[in-house]
C-alpha positions in Angstrom: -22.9 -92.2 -28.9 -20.3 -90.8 -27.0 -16.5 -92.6 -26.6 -17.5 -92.3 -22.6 -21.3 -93.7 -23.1 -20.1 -96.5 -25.2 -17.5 -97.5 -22.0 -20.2 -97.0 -20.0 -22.7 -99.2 -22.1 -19.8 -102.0 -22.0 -19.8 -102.1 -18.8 -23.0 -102.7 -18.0 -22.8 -105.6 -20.9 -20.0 -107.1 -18.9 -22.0 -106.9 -15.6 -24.8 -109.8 -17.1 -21.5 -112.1 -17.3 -20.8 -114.5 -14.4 -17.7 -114.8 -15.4 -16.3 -110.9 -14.6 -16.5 -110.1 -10.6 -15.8 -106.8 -10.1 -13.8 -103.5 -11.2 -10.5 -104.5 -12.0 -11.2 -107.9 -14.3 -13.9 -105.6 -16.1 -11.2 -103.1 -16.8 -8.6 -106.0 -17.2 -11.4 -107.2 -20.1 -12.4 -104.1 -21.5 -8.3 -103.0 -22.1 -7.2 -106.1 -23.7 -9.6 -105.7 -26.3 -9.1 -102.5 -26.7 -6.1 -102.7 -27.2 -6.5 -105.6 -30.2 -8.6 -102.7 -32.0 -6.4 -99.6 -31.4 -3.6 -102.0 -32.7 -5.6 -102.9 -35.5 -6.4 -99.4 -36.4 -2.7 -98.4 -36.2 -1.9 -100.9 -38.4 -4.2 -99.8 -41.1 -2.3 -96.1 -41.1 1.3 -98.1 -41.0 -0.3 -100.3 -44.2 -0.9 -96.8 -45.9 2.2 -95.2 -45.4 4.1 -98.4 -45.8 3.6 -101.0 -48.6 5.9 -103.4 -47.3 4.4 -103.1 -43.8 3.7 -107.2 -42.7 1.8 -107.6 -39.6 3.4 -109.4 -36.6 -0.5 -111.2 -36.0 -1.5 -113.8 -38.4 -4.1 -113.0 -40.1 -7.0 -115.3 -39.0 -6.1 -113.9 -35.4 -5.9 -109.9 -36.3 -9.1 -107.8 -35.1 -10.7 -107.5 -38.4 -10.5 -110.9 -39.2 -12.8 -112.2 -36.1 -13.6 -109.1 -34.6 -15.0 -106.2 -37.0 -18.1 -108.0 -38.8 -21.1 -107.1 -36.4 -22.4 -110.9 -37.7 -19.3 -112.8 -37.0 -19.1 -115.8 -34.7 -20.6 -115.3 -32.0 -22.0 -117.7 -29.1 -19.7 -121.0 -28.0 -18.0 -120.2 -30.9 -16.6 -117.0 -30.4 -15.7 -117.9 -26.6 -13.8 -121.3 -27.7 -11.9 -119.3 -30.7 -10.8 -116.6 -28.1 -9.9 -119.2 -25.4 -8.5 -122.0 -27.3 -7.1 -120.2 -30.2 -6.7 -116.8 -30.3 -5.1 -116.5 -26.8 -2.5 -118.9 -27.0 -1.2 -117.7 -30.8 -0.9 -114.4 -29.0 0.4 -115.8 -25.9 3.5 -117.8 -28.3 3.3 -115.0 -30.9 6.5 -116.1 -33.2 8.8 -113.2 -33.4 10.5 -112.7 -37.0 13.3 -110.9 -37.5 13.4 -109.0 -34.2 9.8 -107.8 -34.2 9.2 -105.6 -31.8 5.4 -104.9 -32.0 5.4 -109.0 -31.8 7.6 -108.8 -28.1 4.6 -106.1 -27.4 1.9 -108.3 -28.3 3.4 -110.9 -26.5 4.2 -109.1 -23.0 0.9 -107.3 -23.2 -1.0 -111.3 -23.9 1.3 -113.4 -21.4 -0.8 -112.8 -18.4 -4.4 -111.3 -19.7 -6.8 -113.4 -19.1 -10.6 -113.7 -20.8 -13.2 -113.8 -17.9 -16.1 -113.1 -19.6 -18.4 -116.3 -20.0 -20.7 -115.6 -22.2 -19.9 -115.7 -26.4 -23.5 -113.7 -27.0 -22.2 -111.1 -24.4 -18.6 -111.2 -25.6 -19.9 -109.9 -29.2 -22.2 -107.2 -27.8 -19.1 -105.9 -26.2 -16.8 -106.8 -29.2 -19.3 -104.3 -31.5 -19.8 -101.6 -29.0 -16.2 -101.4 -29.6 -15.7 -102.1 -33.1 -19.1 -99.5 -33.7 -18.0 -96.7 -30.8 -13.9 -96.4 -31.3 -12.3 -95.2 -34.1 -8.8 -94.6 -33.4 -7.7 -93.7 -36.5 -9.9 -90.4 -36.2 -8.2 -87.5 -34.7 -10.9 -86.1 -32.8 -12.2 -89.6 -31.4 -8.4 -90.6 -30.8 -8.1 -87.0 -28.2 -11.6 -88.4 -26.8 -9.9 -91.9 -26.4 -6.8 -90.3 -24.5 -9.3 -88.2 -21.6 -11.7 -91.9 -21.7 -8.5 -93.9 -21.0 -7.8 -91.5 -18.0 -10.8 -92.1 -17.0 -10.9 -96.3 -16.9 -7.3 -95.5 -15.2 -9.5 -93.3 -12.7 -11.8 -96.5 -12.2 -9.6 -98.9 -11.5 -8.8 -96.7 -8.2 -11.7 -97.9 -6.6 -11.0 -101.4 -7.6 -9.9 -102.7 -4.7 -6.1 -101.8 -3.6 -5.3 -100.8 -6.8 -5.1 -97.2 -6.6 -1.3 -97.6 -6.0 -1.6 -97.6 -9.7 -2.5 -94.2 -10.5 -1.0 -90.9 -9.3 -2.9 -87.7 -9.0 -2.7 -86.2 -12.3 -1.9 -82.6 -11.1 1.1 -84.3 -9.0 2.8 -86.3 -11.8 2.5 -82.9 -13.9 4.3 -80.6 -11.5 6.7 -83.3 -11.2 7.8 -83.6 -14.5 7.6 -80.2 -15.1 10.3 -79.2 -12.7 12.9 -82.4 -13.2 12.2 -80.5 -17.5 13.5 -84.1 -18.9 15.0 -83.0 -22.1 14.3 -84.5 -25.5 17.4 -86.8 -25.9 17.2 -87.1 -21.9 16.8 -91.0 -21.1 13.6 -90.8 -18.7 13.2 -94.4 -17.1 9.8 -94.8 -14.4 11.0 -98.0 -12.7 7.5 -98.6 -11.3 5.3 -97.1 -13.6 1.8 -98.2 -13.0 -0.4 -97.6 -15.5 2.3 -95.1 -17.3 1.1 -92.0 -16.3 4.5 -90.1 -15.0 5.3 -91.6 -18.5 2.4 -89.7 -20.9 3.4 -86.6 -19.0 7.4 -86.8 -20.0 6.1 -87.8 -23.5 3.5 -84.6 -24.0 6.0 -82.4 -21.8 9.2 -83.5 -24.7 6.6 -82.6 -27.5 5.7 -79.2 -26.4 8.9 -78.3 -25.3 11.9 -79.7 -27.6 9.9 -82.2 -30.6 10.4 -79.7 -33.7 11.1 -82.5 -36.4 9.8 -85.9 -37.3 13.2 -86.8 -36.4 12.9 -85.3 -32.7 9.6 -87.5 -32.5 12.3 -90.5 -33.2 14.5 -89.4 -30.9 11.6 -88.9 -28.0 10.1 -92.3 -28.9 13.3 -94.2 -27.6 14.0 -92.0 -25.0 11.2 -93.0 -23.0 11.4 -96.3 -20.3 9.3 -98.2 -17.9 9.0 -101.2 -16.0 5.7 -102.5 -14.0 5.4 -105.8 -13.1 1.9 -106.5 -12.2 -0.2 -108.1 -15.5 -3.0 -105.3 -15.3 -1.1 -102.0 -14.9 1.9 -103.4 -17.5 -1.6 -103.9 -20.0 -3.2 -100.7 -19.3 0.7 -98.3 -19.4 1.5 -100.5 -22.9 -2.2 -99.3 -24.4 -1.6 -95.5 -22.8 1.7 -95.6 -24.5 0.1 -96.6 -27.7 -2.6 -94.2 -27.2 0.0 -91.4 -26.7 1.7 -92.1 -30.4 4.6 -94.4 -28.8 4.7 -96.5 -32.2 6.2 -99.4 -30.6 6.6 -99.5 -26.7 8.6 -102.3 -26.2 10.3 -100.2 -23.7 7.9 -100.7 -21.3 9.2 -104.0 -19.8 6.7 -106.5 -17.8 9.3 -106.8 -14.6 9.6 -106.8 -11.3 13.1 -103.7 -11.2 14.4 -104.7 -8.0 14.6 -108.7 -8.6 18.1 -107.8 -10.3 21.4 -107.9 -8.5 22.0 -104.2 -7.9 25.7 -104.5 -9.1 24.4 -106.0 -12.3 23.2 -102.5 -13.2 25.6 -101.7 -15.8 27.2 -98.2 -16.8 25.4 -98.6 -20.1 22.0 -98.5 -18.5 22.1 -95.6 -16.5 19.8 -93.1 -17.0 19.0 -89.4 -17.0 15.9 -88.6 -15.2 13.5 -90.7 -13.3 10.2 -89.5 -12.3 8.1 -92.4 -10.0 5.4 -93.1 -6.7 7.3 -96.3 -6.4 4.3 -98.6 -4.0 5.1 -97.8 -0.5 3.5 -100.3 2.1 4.3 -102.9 0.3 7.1 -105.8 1.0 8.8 -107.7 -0.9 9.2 -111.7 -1.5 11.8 -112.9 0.5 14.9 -112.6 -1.4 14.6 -109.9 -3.2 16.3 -108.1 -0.6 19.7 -109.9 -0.9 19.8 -108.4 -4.5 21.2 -105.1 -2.3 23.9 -104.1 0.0 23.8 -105.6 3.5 23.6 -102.3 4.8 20.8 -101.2 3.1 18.5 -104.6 2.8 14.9 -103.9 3.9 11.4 -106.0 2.8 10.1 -102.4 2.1 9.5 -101.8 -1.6 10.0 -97.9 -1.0 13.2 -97.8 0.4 14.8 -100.5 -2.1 13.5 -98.4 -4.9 15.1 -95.2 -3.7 18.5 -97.4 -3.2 17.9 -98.4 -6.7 17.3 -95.1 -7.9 20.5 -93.6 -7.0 22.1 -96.0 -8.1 20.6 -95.5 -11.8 20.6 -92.5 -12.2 23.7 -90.7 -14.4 26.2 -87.9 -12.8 24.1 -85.3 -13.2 20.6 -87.2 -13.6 17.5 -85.7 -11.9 14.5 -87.3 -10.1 11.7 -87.0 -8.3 10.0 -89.1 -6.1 7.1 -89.2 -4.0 7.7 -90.7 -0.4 5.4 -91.2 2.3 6.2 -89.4 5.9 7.6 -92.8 7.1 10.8 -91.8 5.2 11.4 -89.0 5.8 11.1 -90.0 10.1 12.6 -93.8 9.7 15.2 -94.9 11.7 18.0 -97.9 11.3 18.4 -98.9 7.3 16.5 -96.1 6.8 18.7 -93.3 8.6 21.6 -95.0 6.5 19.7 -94.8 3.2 19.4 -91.1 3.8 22.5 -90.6 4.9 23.4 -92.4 1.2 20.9 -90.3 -0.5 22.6 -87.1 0.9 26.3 -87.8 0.6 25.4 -89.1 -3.2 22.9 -86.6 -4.1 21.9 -83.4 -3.6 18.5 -83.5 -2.2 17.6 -79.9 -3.0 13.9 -79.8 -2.4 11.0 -81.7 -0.7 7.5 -80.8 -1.2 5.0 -81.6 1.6 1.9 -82.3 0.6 -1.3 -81.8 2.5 -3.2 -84.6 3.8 -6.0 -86.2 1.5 -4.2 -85.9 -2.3 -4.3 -89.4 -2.3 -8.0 -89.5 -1.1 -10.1 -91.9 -0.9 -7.9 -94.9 -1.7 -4.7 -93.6 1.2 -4.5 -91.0 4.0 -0.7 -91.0 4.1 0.8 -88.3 4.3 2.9 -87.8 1.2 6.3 -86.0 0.0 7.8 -85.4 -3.1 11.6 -85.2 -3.4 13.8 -83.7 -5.6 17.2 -84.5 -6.4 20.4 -84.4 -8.4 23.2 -86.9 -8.3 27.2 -86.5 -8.0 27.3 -83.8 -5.8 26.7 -83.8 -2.0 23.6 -81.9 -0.2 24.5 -78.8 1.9 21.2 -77.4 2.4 17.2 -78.8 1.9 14.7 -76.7 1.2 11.2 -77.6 2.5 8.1 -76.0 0.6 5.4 -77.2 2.3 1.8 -77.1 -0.2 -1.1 -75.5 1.0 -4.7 -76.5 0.7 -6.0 -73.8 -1.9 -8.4 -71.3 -0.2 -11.9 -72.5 1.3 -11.0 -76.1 0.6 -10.0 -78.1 4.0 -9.9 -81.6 1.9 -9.6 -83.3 -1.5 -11.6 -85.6 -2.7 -13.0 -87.2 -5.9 -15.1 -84.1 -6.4 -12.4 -81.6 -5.5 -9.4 -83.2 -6.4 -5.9 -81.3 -6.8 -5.4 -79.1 -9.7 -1.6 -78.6 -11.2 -2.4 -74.5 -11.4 -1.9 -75.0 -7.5 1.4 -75.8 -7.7 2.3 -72.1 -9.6 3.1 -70.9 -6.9 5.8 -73.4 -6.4 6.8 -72.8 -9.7 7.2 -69.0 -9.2 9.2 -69.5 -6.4 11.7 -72.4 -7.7 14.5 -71.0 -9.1 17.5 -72.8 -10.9 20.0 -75.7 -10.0 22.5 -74.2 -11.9 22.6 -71.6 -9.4 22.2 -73.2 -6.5 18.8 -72.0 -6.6 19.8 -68.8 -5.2 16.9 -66.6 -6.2 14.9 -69.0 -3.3 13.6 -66.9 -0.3 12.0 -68.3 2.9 8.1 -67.1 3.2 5.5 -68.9 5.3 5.4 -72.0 2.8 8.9 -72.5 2.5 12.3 -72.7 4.9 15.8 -74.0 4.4 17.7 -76.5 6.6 21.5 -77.2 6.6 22.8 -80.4 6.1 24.7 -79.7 10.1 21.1 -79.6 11.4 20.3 -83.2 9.7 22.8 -84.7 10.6 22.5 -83.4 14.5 18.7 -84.7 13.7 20.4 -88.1 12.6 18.6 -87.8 9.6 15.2 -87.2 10.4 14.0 -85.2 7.7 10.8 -84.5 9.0 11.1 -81.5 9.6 7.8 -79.1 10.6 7.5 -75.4 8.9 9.0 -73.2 11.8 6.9 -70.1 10.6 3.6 -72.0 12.0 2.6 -72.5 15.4 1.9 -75.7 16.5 -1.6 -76.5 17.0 -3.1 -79.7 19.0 -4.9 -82.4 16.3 -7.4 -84.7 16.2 -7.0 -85.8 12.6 -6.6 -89.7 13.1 -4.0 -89.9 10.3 -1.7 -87.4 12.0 -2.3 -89.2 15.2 -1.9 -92.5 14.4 1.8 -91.3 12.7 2.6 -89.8 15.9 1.5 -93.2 17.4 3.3 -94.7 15.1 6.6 -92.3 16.0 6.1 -93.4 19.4 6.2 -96.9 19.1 9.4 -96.4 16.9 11.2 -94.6 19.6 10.3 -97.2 22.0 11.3 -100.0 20.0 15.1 -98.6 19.9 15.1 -98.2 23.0 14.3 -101.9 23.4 16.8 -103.0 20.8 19.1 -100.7 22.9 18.5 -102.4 26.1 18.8 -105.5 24.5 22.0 -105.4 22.9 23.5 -103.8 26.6 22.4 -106.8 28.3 23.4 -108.7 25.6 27.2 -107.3 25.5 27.1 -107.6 30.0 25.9 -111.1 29.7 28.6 -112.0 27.4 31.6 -110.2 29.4 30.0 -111.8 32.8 30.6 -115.4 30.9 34.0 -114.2 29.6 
């Protein structure tokens, strides 16, 4: 049976259980599990290359203790071991020594939870695993890697939980043109599932891993923080899936509940790459951890403040930002104005509507940018739909060969990208013009003519536009009458 049929036949295992409603506790389910057998099966190639290797589980509580035997407990047993026993041992796992897979096994345990009912179910699904995944087989482990993709995939439909996963093609092109290098520090401060992560990782080994002591050298330099329970499980098992030994470096967190001035030096980094959730707000408080200028509820913008502020002189990233940025007015416009005088915000990709279909229609950006010197000019490429496709869509989703032509045209930083010519994708704006704009950096390609839409997206942001414009006009008015109502009492 297949790695794909055997998720599939789990699945509809899990279904029969009252305990599992929906998508994202069935994925949720299937990944903790999962990730108690890859684990195992790693540990039985660290036991053969390492004599002295000790496990951090104890032993009645590792996978092929209670797990492997197709005829072990089973029933009211099985559920009261996992529930009573097994979860809290993991949950308090002691840490000898400094263990780091035992921090890993914690953080990935602290908030997984078992839904499934059943203990006759919970076996069935406990041997499709044990009988369908073989980790420690090369061939089944590349299977595992496009199967994992997939549950990631899934979970988009689950709900609002496609802010987890970015378009595959877009997280490529993203990494391939910020080129982290191997001893490059590459931090994702709101990594998801971990997939801007796997594509720094494979994009290090094909370009700069040569040794088994580059491999060392990549496994440290790579960093992430996500702070929802399902998304931390599922980037900690991708990272594990994608040879990260030990990935205690992806940190269960919420990034921006730190004081932004107790960032230190020390853990700035070279290159982020991240679709930080944008929509969102934050808890109150969490804003006060930022200047007053620049204090928003809006999880985008406080990420981008963030992200200056971590990266290194010289550190590159790219983000992707929804069209609200790029128009936004009040802390906004001064967060721009930050970004630009800071950085130099060399490039921003529009993107067509629909990447992010079915789960968002927002229109979406990605930005490019170097820190420590100032922006003079931004240039705008503006991504076309490939020819006889008007949408994507599951079926027809985006494809990173698209972005070639991107790539052909890109140039080099180093020299102020000066190879870079305008065509009918792509035109250049000086930093005199934004600032006449007041930093509005939406900014439509001047090479095509302006034709009337009916796509409600686009309409509702030009609603939305509207309304904007209005409201500072009100905030205007407001603070006039305020300022003549206080001289009339003076």
């Amino acid at each position: 049976m297949s790695i794909s049929s055997t998720i599939k036949s789990i699945q509809d295992i899990m279904r029969k259980d009252v305990g599992v409603d929906g998508d994202a506790q069935r994925i949720g389910q299937l990944v903790w599990m999962l990730f108690l057998k890859i684990f195992d099966d790693r540990e039985q190639e660290w036991e053969l290359f390492n004599d002295h290797y000790h496990s951090p589980i104890p032993e009645q509580y590792r996978w092929r203790h209670w797990a492997a035997n197709a005829e072990g407990i089973t029933g009211e047993e099985l559920k009261d071991f996992i529930d009573n026993r097994l979860f809290p041992a993991l949950q308090n796992l002691d840490i000898q020594d400094e263990d780091q897979r035992a921090f890993v096994i914690r953080g990935v345990f602290e908030d997984a939870y078992n839904y499934m009912k059943s203990g006759q179910l919970i076996r069935q699904v406990i041997n499709k695993i044990q009988e369908g995944v073989d980790f420690n087989k090369a061939q089944e482990r590349h299977l595992f890697g496009d199967m994992y993709e997939q549950i990631l995939k899934d979970l988009q439909s689950a709900g609002n939980a496609g802010e987890f996963y970015t378009p595959r093609a877009v997280t490529e092109f993203m990494v391939n043109r910020v080129d982290p290098k191997l001893e490059e520090k590459t931090l994702d401060p709101a990594c998801g599932t971990g997939g801007f992560l796997t594509c720094a990782i494979e994009h290090k080994r094909k370009h700069y891993v040569k040794t088994p002591a580059d491999e060392q050298i990549l496994q440290a330099s790579i960093h992430g923080v996500e702070k929802k329970p399902l998304p931390h499980l599922l980037a900690t098992t991708n990272m594990i899936l994608h040879g990260i030994e030990v990935p205690n470096q992806i940190r269960h967190d919420n990034t921006l509940a730190r004081p932004l001035i107790s960032w230190s030096p020390k853990e700035r980094v070279d290159t982020i790459i991240t679709n930080p959730p944008f929509g969102g707000q934050e808890e109150d408080g969490i804003e006060t951890n930022f200047p007053q200028a620049l204090r928003t509820r809006e999880t985008a913008d406080l990420f981008m403040t963030l992200i200056i502020h971590l990266l290194k002189a010289n550190g590159r990233a790219a983000v992707v930002l929804p069209d609200g940025f790029l128009f936004g007015e009040g802390m906004k416009t001064r967060l721009k104005e930050k970004l630009l005088e800071e950085c130099n915000l060399h490039t921003i990709v529009r993107l067509p509507n629909g990447v992010f279909n079915p789960y968002t229609s927002i229109k979406t950006n990605l930005l490019f940018f170097s820190k420590g010197t100032p922006t003079e000019n931004i240039w705008f490429y503006e991504h076309p739909y490939p020819e006889g496709i008007k949408s994507y869509n599951k079926t027809k989703p985006m494809r990173f060969d698209e972005f070639q032509t991107e790539i052909d045209w890109w140039g080099s930083e180093n020299d102020g990208f000066a190879s870079r010519v305008e065509t009918t994708q792509a035109w250049q704006v000086s930093i005199a013009d934004i600032k006449a704009r007041n930093y509005n950096l939406d900014i439509k390609n001047p090479h095509v003519v302006e034709t009337e839409t009916h796509d409600p997206a686009e309409l509702l942001a030009i609603y939305a536009k509207q309304q904007q414009a209005i409201q500072a006009i009100r905030d205007q008015l407001k603070t006039i009458l305020a300022e003549a109502f206080s001289a009339e009492k003076n």
